[in-house]
C-alpha positions as CSV (number, residue, x, y, z in Angstrom):
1,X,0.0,0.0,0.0
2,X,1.8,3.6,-1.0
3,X,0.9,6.3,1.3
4,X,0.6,10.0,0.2
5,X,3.5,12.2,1.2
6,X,2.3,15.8,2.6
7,X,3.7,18.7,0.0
8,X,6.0,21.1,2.1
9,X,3.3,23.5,2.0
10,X,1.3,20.7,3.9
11,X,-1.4,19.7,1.4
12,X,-1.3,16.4,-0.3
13,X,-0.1,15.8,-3.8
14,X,-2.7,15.9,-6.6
15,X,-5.7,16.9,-4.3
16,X,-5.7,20.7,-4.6
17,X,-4.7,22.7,-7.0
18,X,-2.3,24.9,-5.4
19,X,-3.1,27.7,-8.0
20,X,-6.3,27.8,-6.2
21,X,-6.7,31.3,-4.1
22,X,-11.0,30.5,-3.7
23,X,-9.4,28.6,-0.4
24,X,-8.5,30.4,2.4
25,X,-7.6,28.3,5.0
26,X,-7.1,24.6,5.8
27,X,-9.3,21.6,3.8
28,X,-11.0,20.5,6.6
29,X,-13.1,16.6,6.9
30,X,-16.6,16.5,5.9
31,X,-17.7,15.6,9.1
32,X,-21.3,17.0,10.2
33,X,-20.6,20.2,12.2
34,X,-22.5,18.9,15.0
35,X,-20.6,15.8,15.5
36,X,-17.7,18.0,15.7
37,X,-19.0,20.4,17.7
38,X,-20.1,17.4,20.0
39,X,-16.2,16.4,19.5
40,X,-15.1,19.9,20.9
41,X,-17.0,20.2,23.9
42,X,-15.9,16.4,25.2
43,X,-12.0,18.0,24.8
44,X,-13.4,21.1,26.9
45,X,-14.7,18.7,29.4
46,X,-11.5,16.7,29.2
47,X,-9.3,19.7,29.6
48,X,-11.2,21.0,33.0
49,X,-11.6,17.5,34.3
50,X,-7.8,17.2,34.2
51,X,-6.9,20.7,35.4
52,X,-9.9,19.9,38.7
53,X,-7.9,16.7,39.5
54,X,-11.2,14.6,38.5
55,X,-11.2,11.3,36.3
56,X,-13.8,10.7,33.3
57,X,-15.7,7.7,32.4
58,X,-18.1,7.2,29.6
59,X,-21.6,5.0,30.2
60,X,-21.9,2.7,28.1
61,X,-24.0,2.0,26.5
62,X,-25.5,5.8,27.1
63,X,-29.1,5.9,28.7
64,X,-28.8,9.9,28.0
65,X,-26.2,11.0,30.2
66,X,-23.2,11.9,28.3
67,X,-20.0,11.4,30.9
68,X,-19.5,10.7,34.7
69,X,-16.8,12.7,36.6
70,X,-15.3,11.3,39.7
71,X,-13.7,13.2,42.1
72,X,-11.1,11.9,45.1
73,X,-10.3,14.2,47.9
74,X,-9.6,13.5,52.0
75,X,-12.2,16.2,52.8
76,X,-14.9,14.5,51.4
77,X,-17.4,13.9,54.3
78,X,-20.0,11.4,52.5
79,X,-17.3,9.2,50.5
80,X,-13.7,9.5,49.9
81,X,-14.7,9.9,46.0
82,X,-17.3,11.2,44.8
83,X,-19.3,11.4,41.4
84,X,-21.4,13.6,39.3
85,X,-23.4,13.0,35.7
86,X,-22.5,15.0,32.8
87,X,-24.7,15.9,30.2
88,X,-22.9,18.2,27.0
89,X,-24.8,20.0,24.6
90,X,-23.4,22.8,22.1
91,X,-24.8,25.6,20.2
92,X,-23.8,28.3,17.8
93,X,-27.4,29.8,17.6
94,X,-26.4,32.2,21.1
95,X,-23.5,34.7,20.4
96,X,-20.7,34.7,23.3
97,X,-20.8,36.8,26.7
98,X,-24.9,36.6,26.2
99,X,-26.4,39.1,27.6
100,X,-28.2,39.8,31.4
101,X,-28.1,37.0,33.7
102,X,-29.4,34.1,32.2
103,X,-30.2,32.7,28.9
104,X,-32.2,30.4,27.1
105,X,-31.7,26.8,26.1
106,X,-34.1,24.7,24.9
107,X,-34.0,21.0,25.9
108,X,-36.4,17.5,24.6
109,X,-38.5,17.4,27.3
110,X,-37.2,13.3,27.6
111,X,-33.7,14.7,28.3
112,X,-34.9,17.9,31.0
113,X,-37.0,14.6,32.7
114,X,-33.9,12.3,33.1
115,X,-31.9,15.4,34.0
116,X,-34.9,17.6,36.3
117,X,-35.2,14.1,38.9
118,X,-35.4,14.4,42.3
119,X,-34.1,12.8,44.4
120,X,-31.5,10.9,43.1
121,X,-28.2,9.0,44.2
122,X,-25.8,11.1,42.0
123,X,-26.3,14.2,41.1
124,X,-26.6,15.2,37.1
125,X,-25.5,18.3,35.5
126,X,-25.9,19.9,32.1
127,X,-23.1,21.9,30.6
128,X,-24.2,24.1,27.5
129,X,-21.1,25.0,25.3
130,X,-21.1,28.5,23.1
131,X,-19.2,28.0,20.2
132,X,-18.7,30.4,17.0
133,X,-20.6,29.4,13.6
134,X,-17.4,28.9,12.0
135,X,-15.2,26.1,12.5
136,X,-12.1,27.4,12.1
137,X,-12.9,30.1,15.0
138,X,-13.3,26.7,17.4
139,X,-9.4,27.6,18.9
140,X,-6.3,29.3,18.8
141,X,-2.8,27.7,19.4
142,X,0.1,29.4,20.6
143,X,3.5,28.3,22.2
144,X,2.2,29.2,25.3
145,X,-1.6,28.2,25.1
146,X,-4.5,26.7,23.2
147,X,-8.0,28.9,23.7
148,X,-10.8,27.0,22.8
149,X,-13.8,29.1,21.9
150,X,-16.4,30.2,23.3
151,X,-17.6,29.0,26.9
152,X,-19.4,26.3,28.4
153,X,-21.7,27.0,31.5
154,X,-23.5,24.7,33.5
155,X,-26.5,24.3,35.7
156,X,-28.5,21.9,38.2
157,X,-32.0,20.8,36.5
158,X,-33.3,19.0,39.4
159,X,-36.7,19.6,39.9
160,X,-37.1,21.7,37.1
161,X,-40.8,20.9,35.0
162,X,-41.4,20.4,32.0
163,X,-43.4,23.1,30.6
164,X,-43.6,22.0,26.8
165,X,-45.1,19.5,24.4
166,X,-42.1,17.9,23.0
167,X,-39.3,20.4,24.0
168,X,-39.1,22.7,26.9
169,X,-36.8,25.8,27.5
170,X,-34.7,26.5,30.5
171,X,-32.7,29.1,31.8
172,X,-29.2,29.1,31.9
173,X,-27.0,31.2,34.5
174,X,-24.1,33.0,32.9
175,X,-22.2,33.4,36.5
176,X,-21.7,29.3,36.0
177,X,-19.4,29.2,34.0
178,X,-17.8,25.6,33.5
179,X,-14.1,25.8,34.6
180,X,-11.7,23.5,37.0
181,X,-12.4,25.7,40.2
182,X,-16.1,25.6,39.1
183,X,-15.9,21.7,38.8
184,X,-14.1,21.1,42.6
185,X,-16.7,23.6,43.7
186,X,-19.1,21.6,42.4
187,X,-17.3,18.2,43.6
188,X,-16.9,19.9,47.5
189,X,-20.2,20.8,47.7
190,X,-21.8,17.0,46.7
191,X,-18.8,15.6,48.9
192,X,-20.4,17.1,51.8
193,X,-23.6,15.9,51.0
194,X,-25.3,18.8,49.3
195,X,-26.3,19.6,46.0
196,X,-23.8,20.6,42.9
């Protein structure tokens, strides 16, 4: 089997015409943008798991909740490690830095359900990631850091109703917004035997 060796210029032999100027930046996969954008928020959760000191695991098969997060830490009071359910979503329909307190996200009404009981055993959160339209607006790499774009918040659903026939919107806090301090917040509070 022959492989394709990358130009100089980085693009593969024969499959663009470097003449062409109608391309401006990189020839990216045909992958749907929401499977990518689905893609990018797990490497945001990745990246604040890791910096919070919390390991990852992914149900399987999923039942509707996207990751668990598992957090060890002596001053837990109700377990030595403790564990939260993750559920992602993304959108580029809501600019960045929206606007007044809250906003609006609309969930299936079968999702806000699994996510809205009470009481449960572990806690669930959903975390709703901003991002930009355009893809290649998703991050910036440097020597000395890689920003991904835009920002993911989170909130606690239990108890919330559902309000709608098929999907039902709920309100968002922009004050949560989903970093590592955020997350051992989160983790110190359940270790003590409260809510996140």
């Amino acid at each position: 089997m022959a492989l394709a060796q990358p130009e100089p210029g980085g693009m593969l032999q024969g499959r663009i015409d470097p003449r062409s100027e109608a391309r401006t930046g990189p020839l990216r996969g045909t992958l749907a943008t929401t499977a990518c954008m689905e893609t990018l928020q797990v490497g945001y959760l990745h990246a604040v798991a890791a910096a919070a000191g919390c390991s990852l695991s992914q149900p399987f098969p999923d039942n509707g909740i996207d990751w668990q997060v598992n957090h060890g830490a002596p001053g837990h009071v109700v377990d030595d490690e403790v564990t939260i359910k993750v559920q992602l979503k993304a959108t580029y329909q809501i600019p960045p830095r929206p606007a007044g307190p809250t906003f609006a996200f609309t969930l299936d009404n079968e999702h806000l359900v699994k996510l809205a009981r009470t009481p449960v055993a572990v806690h669930k959160i959903l975390v709703v990631m901003l991002v930009p339209r355009e893809r290649d607006q998703w991050l910036a790499a440097g020597h000395d850091r890689l920003d991904l774009r835009h920002c993911c918040y989170w909130t606690n659903l239990a108890g919330h109703p559902v309000t709608g026939r098929r999907r039902t919107t709920v309100r968002i806090p922009t004050t949560r917004i989903f970093d590592d301090r955020a997350l051992c917040e989160i983790m110190t509070r359940v270790g003590s035997g409260g809510t996140p």
